[in-house]
VOVEX-985842 format. One record per residue (C-alpha): residue number from 1; chain; residue in one letter; x, z, y. Coordinates in Angstrom, 1 decimal. Layout:
<i=NUM, ch=A, aa=A, xx=X, zz=Z, yy=Y>
...
! end
This chain:
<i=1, ch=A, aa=X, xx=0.0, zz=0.0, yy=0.0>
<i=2, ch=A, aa=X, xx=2.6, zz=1.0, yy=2.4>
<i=3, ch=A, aa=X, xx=4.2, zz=-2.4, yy=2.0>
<i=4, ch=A, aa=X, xx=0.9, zz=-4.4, yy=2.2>
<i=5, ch=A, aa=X, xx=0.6, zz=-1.9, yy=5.7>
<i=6, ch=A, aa=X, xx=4.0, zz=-3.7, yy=6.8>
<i=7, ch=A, aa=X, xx=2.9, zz=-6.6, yy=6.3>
<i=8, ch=A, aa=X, xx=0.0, zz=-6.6, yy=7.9>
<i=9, ch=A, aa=X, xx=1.4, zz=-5.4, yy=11.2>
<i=10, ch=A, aa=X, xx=3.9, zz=-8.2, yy=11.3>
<i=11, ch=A, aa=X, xx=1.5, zz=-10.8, yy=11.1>
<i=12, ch=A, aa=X, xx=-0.6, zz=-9.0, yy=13.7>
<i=13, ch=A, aa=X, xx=3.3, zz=-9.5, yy=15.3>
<i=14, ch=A, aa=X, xx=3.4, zz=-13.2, yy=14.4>
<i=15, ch=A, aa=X, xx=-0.5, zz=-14.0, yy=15.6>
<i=16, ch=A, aa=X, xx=0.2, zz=-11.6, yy=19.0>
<i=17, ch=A, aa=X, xx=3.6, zz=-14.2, yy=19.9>
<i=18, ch=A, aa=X, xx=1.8, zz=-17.5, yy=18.9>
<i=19, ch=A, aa=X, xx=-0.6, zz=-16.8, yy=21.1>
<i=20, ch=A, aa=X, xx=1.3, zz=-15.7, yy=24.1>
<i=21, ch=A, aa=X, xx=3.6, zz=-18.9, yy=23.6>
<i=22, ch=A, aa=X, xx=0.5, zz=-20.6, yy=23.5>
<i=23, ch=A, aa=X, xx=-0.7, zz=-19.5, yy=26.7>
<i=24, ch=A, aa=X, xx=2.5, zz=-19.9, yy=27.8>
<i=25, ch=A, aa=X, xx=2.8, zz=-23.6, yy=27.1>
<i=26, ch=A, aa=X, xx=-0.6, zz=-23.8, yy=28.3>
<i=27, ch=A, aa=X, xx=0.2, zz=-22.4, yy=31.8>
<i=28, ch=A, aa=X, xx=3.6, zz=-24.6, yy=32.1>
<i=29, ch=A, aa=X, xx=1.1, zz=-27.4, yy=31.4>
<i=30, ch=A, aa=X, xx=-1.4, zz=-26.4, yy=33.9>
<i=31, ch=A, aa=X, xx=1.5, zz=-25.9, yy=37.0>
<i=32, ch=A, aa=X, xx=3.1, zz=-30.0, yy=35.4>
<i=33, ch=A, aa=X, xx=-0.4, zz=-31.4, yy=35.3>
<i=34, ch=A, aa=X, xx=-2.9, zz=-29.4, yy=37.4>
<i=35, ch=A, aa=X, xx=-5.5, zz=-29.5, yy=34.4>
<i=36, ch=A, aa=X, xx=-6.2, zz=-27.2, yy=31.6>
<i=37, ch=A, aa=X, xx=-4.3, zz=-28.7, yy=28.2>
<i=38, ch=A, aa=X, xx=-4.7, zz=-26.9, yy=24.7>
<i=39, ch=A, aa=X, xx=-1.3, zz=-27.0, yy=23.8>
<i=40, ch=A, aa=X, xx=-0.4, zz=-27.3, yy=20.2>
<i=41, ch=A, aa=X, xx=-0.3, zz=-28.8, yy=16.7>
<i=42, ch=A, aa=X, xx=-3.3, zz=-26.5, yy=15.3>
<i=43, ch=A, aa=X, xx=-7.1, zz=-26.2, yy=17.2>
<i=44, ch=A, aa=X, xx=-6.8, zz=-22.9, yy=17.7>
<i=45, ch=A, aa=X, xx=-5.0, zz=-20.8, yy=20.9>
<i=46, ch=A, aa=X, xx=-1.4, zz=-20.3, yy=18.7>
<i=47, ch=A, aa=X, xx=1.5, zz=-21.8, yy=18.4>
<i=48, ch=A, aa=X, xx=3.0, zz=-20.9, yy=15.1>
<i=49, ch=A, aa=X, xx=6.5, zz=-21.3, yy=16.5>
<i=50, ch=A, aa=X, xx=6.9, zz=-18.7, yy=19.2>
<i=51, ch=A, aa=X, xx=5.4, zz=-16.4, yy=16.3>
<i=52, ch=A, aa=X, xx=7.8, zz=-17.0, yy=13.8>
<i=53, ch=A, aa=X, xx=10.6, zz=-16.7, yy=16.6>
<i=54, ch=A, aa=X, xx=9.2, zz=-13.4, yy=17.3>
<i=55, ch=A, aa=X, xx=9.4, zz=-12.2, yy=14.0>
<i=56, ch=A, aa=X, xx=12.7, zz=-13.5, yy=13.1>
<i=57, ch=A, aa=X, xx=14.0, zz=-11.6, yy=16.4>
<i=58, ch=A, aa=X, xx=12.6, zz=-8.6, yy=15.3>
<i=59, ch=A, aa=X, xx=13.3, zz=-8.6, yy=11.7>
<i=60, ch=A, aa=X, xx=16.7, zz=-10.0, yy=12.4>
<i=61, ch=A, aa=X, xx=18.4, zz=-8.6, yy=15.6>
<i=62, ch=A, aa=X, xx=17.5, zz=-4.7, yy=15.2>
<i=63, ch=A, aa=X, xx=21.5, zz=-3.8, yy=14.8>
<i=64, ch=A, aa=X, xx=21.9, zz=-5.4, yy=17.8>
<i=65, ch=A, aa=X, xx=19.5, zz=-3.7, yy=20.2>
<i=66, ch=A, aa=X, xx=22.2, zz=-1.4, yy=22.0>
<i=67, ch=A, aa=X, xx=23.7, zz=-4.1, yy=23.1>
<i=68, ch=A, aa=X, xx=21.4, zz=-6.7, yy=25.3>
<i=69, ch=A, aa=X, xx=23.9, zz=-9.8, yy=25.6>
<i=70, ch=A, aa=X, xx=24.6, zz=-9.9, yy=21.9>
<i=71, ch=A, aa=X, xx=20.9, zz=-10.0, yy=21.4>
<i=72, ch=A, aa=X, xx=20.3, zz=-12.6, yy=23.8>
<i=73, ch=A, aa=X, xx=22.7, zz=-15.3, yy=22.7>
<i=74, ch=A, aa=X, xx=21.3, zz=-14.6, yy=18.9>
<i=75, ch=A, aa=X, xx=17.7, zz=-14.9, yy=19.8>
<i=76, ch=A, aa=X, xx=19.0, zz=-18.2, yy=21.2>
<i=77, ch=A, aa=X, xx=21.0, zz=-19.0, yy=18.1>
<i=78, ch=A, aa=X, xx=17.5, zz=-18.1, yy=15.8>
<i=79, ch=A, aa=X, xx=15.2, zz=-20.3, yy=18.1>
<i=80, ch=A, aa=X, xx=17.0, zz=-23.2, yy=18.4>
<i=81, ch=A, aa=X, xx=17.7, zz=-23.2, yy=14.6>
<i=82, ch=A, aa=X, xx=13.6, zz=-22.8, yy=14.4>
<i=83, ch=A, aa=X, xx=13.1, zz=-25.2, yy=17.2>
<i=84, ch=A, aa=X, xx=15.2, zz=-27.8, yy=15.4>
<i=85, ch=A, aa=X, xx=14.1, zz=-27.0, yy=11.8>
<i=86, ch=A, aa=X, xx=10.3, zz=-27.2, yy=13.3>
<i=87, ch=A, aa=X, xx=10.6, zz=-30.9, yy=14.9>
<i=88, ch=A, aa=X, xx=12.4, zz=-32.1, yy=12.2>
<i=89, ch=A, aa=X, xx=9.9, zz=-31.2, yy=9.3>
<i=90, ch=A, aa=X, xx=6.9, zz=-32.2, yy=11.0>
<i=91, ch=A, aa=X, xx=8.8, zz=-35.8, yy=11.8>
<i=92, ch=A, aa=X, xx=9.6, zz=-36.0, yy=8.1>
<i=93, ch=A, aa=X, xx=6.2, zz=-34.7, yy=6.9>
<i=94, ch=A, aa=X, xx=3.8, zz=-36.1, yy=9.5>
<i=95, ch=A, aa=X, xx=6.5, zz=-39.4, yy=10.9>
<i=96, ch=A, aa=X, xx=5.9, zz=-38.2, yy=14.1>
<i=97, ch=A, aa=X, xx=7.6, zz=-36.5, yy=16.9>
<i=98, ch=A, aa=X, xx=6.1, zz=-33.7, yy=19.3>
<i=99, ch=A, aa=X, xx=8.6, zz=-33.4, yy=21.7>
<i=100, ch=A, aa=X, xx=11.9, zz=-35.7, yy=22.8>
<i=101, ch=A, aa=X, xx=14.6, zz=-33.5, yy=24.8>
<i=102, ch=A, aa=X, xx=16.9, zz=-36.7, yy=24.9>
<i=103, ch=A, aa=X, xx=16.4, zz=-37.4, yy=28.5>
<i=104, ch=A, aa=X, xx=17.5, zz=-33.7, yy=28.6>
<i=105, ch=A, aa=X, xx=21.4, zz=-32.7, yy=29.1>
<i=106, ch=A, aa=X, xx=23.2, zz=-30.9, yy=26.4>
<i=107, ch=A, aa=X, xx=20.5, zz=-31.7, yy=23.9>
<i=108, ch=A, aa=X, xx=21.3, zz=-31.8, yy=20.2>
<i=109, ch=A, aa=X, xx=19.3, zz=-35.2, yy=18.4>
<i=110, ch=A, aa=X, xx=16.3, zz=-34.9, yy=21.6>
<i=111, ch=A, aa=X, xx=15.4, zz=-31.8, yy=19.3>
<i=112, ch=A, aa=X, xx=16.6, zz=-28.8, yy=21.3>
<i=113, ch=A, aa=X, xx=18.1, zz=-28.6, yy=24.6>
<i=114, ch=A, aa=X, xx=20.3, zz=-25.9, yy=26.5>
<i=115, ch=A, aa=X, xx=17.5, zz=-26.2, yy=30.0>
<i=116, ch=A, aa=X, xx=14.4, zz=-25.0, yy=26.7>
<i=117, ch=A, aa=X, xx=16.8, zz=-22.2, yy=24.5>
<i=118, ch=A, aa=X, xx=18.1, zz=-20.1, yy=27.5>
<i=119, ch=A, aa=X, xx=14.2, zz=-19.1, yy=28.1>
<i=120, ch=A, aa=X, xx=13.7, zz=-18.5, yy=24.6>
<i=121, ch=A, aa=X, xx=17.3, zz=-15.9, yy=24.7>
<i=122, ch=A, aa=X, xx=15.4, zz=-14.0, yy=27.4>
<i=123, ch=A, aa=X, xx=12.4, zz=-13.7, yy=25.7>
<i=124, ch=A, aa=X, xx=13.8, zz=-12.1, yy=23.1>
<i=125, ch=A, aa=X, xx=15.5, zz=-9.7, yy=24.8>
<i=126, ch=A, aa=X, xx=12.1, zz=-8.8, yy=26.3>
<i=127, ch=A, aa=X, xx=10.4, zz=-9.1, yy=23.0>
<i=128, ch=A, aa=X, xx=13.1, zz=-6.3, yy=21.8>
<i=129, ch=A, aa=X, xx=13.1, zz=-3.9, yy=24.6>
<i=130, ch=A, aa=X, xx=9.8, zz=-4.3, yy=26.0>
<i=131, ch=A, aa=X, xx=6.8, zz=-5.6, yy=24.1>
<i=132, ch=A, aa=X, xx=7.6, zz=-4.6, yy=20.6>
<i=133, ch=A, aa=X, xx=7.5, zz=-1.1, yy=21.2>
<i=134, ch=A, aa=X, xx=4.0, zz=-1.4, yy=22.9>
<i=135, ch=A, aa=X, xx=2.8, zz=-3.8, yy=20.1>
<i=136, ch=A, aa=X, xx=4.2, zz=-1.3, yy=17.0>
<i=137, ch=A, aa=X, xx=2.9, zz=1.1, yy=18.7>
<i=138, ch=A, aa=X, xx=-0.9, zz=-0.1, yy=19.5>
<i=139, ch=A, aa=X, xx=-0.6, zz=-1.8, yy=15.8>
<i=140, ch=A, aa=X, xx=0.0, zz=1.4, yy=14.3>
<i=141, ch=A, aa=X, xx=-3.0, zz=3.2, yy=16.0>
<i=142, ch=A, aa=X, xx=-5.0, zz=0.9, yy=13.8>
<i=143, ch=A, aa=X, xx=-6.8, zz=2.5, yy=10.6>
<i=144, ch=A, aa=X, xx=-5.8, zz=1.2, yy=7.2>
<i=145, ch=A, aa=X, xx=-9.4, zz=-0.6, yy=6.9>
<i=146, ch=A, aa=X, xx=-9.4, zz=-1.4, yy=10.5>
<i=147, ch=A, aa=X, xx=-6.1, zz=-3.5, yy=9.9>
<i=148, ch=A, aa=X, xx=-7.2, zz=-4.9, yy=6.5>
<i=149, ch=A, aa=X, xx=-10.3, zz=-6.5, yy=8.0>
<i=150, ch=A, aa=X, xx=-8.2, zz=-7.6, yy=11.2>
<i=151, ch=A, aa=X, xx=-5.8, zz=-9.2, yy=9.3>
<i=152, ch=A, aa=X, xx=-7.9, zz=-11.0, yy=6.4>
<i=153, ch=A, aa=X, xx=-10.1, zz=-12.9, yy=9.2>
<i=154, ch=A, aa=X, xx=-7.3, zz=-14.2, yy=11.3>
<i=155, ch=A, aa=X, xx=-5.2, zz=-15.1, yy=8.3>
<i=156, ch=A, aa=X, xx=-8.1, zz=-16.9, yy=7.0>
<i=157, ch=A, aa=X, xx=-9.0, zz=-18.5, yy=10.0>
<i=158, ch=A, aa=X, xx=-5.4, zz=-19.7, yy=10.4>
<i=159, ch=A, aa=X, xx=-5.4, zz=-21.0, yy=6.6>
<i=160, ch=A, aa=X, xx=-8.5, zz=-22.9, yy=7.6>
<i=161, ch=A, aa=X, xx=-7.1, zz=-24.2, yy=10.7>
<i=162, ch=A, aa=X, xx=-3.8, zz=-25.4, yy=9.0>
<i=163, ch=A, aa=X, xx=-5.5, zz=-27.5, yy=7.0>
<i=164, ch=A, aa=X, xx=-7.7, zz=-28.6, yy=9.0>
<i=165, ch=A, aa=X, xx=-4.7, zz=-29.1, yy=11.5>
<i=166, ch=A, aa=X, xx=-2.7, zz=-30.6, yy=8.8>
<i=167, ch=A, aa=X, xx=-5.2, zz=-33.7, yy=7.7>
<i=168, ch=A, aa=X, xx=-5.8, zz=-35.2, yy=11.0>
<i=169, ch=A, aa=X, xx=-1.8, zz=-35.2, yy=11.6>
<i=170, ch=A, aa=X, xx=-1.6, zz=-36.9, yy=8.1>
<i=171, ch=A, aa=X, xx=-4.5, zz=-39.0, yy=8.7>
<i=172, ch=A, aa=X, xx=-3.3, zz=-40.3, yy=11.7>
<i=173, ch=A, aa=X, xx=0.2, zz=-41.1, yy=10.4>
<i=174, ch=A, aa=X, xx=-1.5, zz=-43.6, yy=7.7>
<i=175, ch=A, aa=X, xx=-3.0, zz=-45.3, yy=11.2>
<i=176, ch=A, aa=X, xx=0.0, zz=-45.1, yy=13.2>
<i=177, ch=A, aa=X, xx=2.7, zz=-47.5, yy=14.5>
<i=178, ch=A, aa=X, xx=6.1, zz=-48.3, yy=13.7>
<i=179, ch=A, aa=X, xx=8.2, zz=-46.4, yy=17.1>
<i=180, ch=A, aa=X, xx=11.0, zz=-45.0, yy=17.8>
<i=181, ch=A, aa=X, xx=12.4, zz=-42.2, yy=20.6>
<i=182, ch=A, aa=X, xx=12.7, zz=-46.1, yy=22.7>
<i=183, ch=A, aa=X, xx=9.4, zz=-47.6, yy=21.8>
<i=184, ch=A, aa=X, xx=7.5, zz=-49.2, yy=24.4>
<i=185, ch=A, aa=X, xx=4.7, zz=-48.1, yy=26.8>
<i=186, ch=A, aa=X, xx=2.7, zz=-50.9, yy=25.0>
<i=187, ch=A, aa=X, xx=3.5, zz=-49.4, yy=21.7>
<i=188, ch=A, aa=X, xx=2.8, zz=-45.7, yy=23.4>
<i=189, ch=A, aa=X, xx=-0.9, zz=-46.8, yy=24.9>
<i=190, ch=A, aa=X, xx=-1.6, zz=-48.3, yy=21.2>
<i=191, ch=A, aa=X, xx=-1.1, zz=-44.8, yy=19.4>
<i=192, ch=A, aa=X, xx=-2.8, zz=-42.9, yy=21.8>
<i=193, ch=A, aa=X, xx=-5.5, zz=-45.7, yy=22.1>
<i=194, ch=A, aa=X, xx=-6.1, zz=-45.6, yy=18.2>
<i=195, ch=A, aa=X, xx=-6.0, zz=-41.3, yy=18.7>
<i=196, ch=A, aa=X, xx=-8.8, zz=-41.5, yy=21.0>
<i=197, ch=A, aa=X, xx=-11.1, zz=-43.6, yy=18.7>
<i=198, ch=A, aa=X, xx=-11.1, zz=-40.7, yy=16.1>
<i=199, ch=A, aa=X, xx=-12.7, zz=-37.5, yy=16.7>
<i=200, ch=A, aa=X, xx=-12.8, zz=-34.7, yy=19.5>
<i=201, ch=A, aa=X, xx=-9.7, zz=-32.6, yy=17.5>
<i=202, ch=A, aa=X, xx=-7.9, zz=-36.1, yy=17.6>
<i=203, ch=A, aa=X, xx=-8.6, zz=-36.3, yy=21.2>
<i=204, ch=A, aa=X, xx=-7.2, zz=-33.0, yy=21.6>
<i=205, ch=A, aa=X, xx=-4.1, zz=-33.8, yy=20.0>
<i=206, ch=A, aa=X, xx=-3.3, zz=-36.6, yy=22.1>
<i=207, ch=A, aa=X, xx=-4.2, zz=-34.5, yy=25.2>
<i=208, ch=A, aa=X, xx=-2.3, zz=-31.6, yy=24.1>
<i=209, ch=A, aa=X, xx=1.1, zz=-33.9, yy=22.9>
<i=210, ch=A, aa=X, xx=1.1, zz=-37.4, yy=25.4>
<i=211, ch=A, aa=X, xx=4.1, zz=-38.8, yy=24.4>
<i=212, ch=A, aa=X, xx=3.5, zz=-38.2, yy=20.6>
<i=213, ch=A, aa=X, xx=5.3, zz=-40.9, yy=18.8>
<i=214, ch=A, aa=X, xx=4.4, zz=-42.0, yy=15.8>
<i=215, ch=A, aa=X, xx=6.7, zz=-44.0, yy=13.5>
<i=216, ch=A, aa=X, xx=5.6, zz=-45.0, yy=10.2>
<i=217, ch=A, aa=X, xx=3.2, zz=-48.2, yy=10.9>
<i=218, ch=A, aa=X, xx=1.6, zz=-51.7, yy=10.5>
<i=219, ch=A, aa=X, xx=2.2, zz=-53.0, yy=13.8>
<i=220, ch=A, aa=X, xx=2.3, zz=-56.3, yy=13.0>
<i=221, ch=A, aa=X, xx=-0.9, zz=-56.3, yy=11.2>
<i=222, ch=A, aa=X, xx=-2.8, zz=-54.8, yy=13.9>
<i=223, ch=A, aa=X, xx=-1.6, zz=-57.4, yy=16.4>
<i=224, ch=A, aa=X, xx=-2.8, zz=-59.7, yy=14.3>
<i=225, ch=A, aa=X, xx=-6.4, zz=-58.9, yy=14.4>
! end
């Protein structure tokens, strides 16, 4: 029980982050673009990758907490190796690519960049010193059956939304184009074109992710037509 108790409060941890770096991207987006965009590869407020980084940090880094500048230049070793993990599994699985640091100095393959993991390094010094403590703690005022019933809906929830998440990214890879990092704006306007004649979570996609670039198509057999 006592580990099933752990567990649960580290993916109230994990759920807590994702949606903070959700509302995060969400805000950065709102400043860029002066319109509300649900950032994200699932439907719902998360983003599973600020979670994980989160938890990694605080699973990972706890020798180094007495000293702050150790723990900042690990947290960005652990998110970029998360960042660049992340992109390139979902370009391998999916043949697409959610975001393209190459314009970006000191990038590493357009996958992460120095200007995105500095950020990341400070959060995790403020995830260690300053909002951990105050999530562990408010966690851990939870009952046992409080946390239990907490836990089991957003974990199904997130299950559900995965896949969910998971087919329209795959179904839209089998309707794609063939692009690259250079592709054309007339390649571009195609996929977001053929994004926008699916459904309102395909919509939302494309809204949430502009210059998604999808590689893995029949071009030539659409021009056809």
């Amino acid at each position: 029980m006592e580990l099933l108790y752990t567990i649960e409060i580290y993916f109230l941890l994990f759920m807590t982050y994702a949606f903070f770096g959700w509302l995060i991207e969400v805000i950065c987006k709102l400043i860029q673009e002066k319109r509300f965009i649900n950032r994200g590869f699932l439907i719902g407020p998360y983003c599973p990758i600020y979670g994980w980084g989160a938890v990694l940090i605080t699973l990972l880094l706890k020798r180094y907490l007495s000293d702050p500048i150790v723990l900042f230049f690990m947290s960005t070793i652990i998110c970029s190796i998360i960042e660049y993990l992340t992109s390139y599994i979902l370009e391998k699985r999916y043949h697409a690519r959610w975001w393209d640091y190459s314009n970006k100095k000191y990038n590493i393959n357009g996958r992460v960049c120095l200007e995105t993991l500095i950020p990341f390094g400070i959060l995790g010094v403020i995830i260690s010193y300053f909002t951990n403590p105050l999530f562990f703690s408010w966690y851990s005022s939870f009952s046992s059956t409080a946390l239990h019933i907490i836990s089991t809906l957003l974990l199904i929830v997130f299950i559900i939304d995965n896949i969910i998440s998971s087919n329209i990214v795959s179904a839209i890879k089998t309707e794609g184009i063939k692009a690259t990092k250079d592709n054309t704006e007339e390649i571009t306007q195609f996929v977001k074109q053929k994004l926008r004649e699916k459904s309102i979570l395909h919509r939302r996609l494309i809204n949430a992710f502009p210059n998604l670039k999808n590689i893995d198509f029949r071009l030539k057999k659409e021009q056809k037509k």
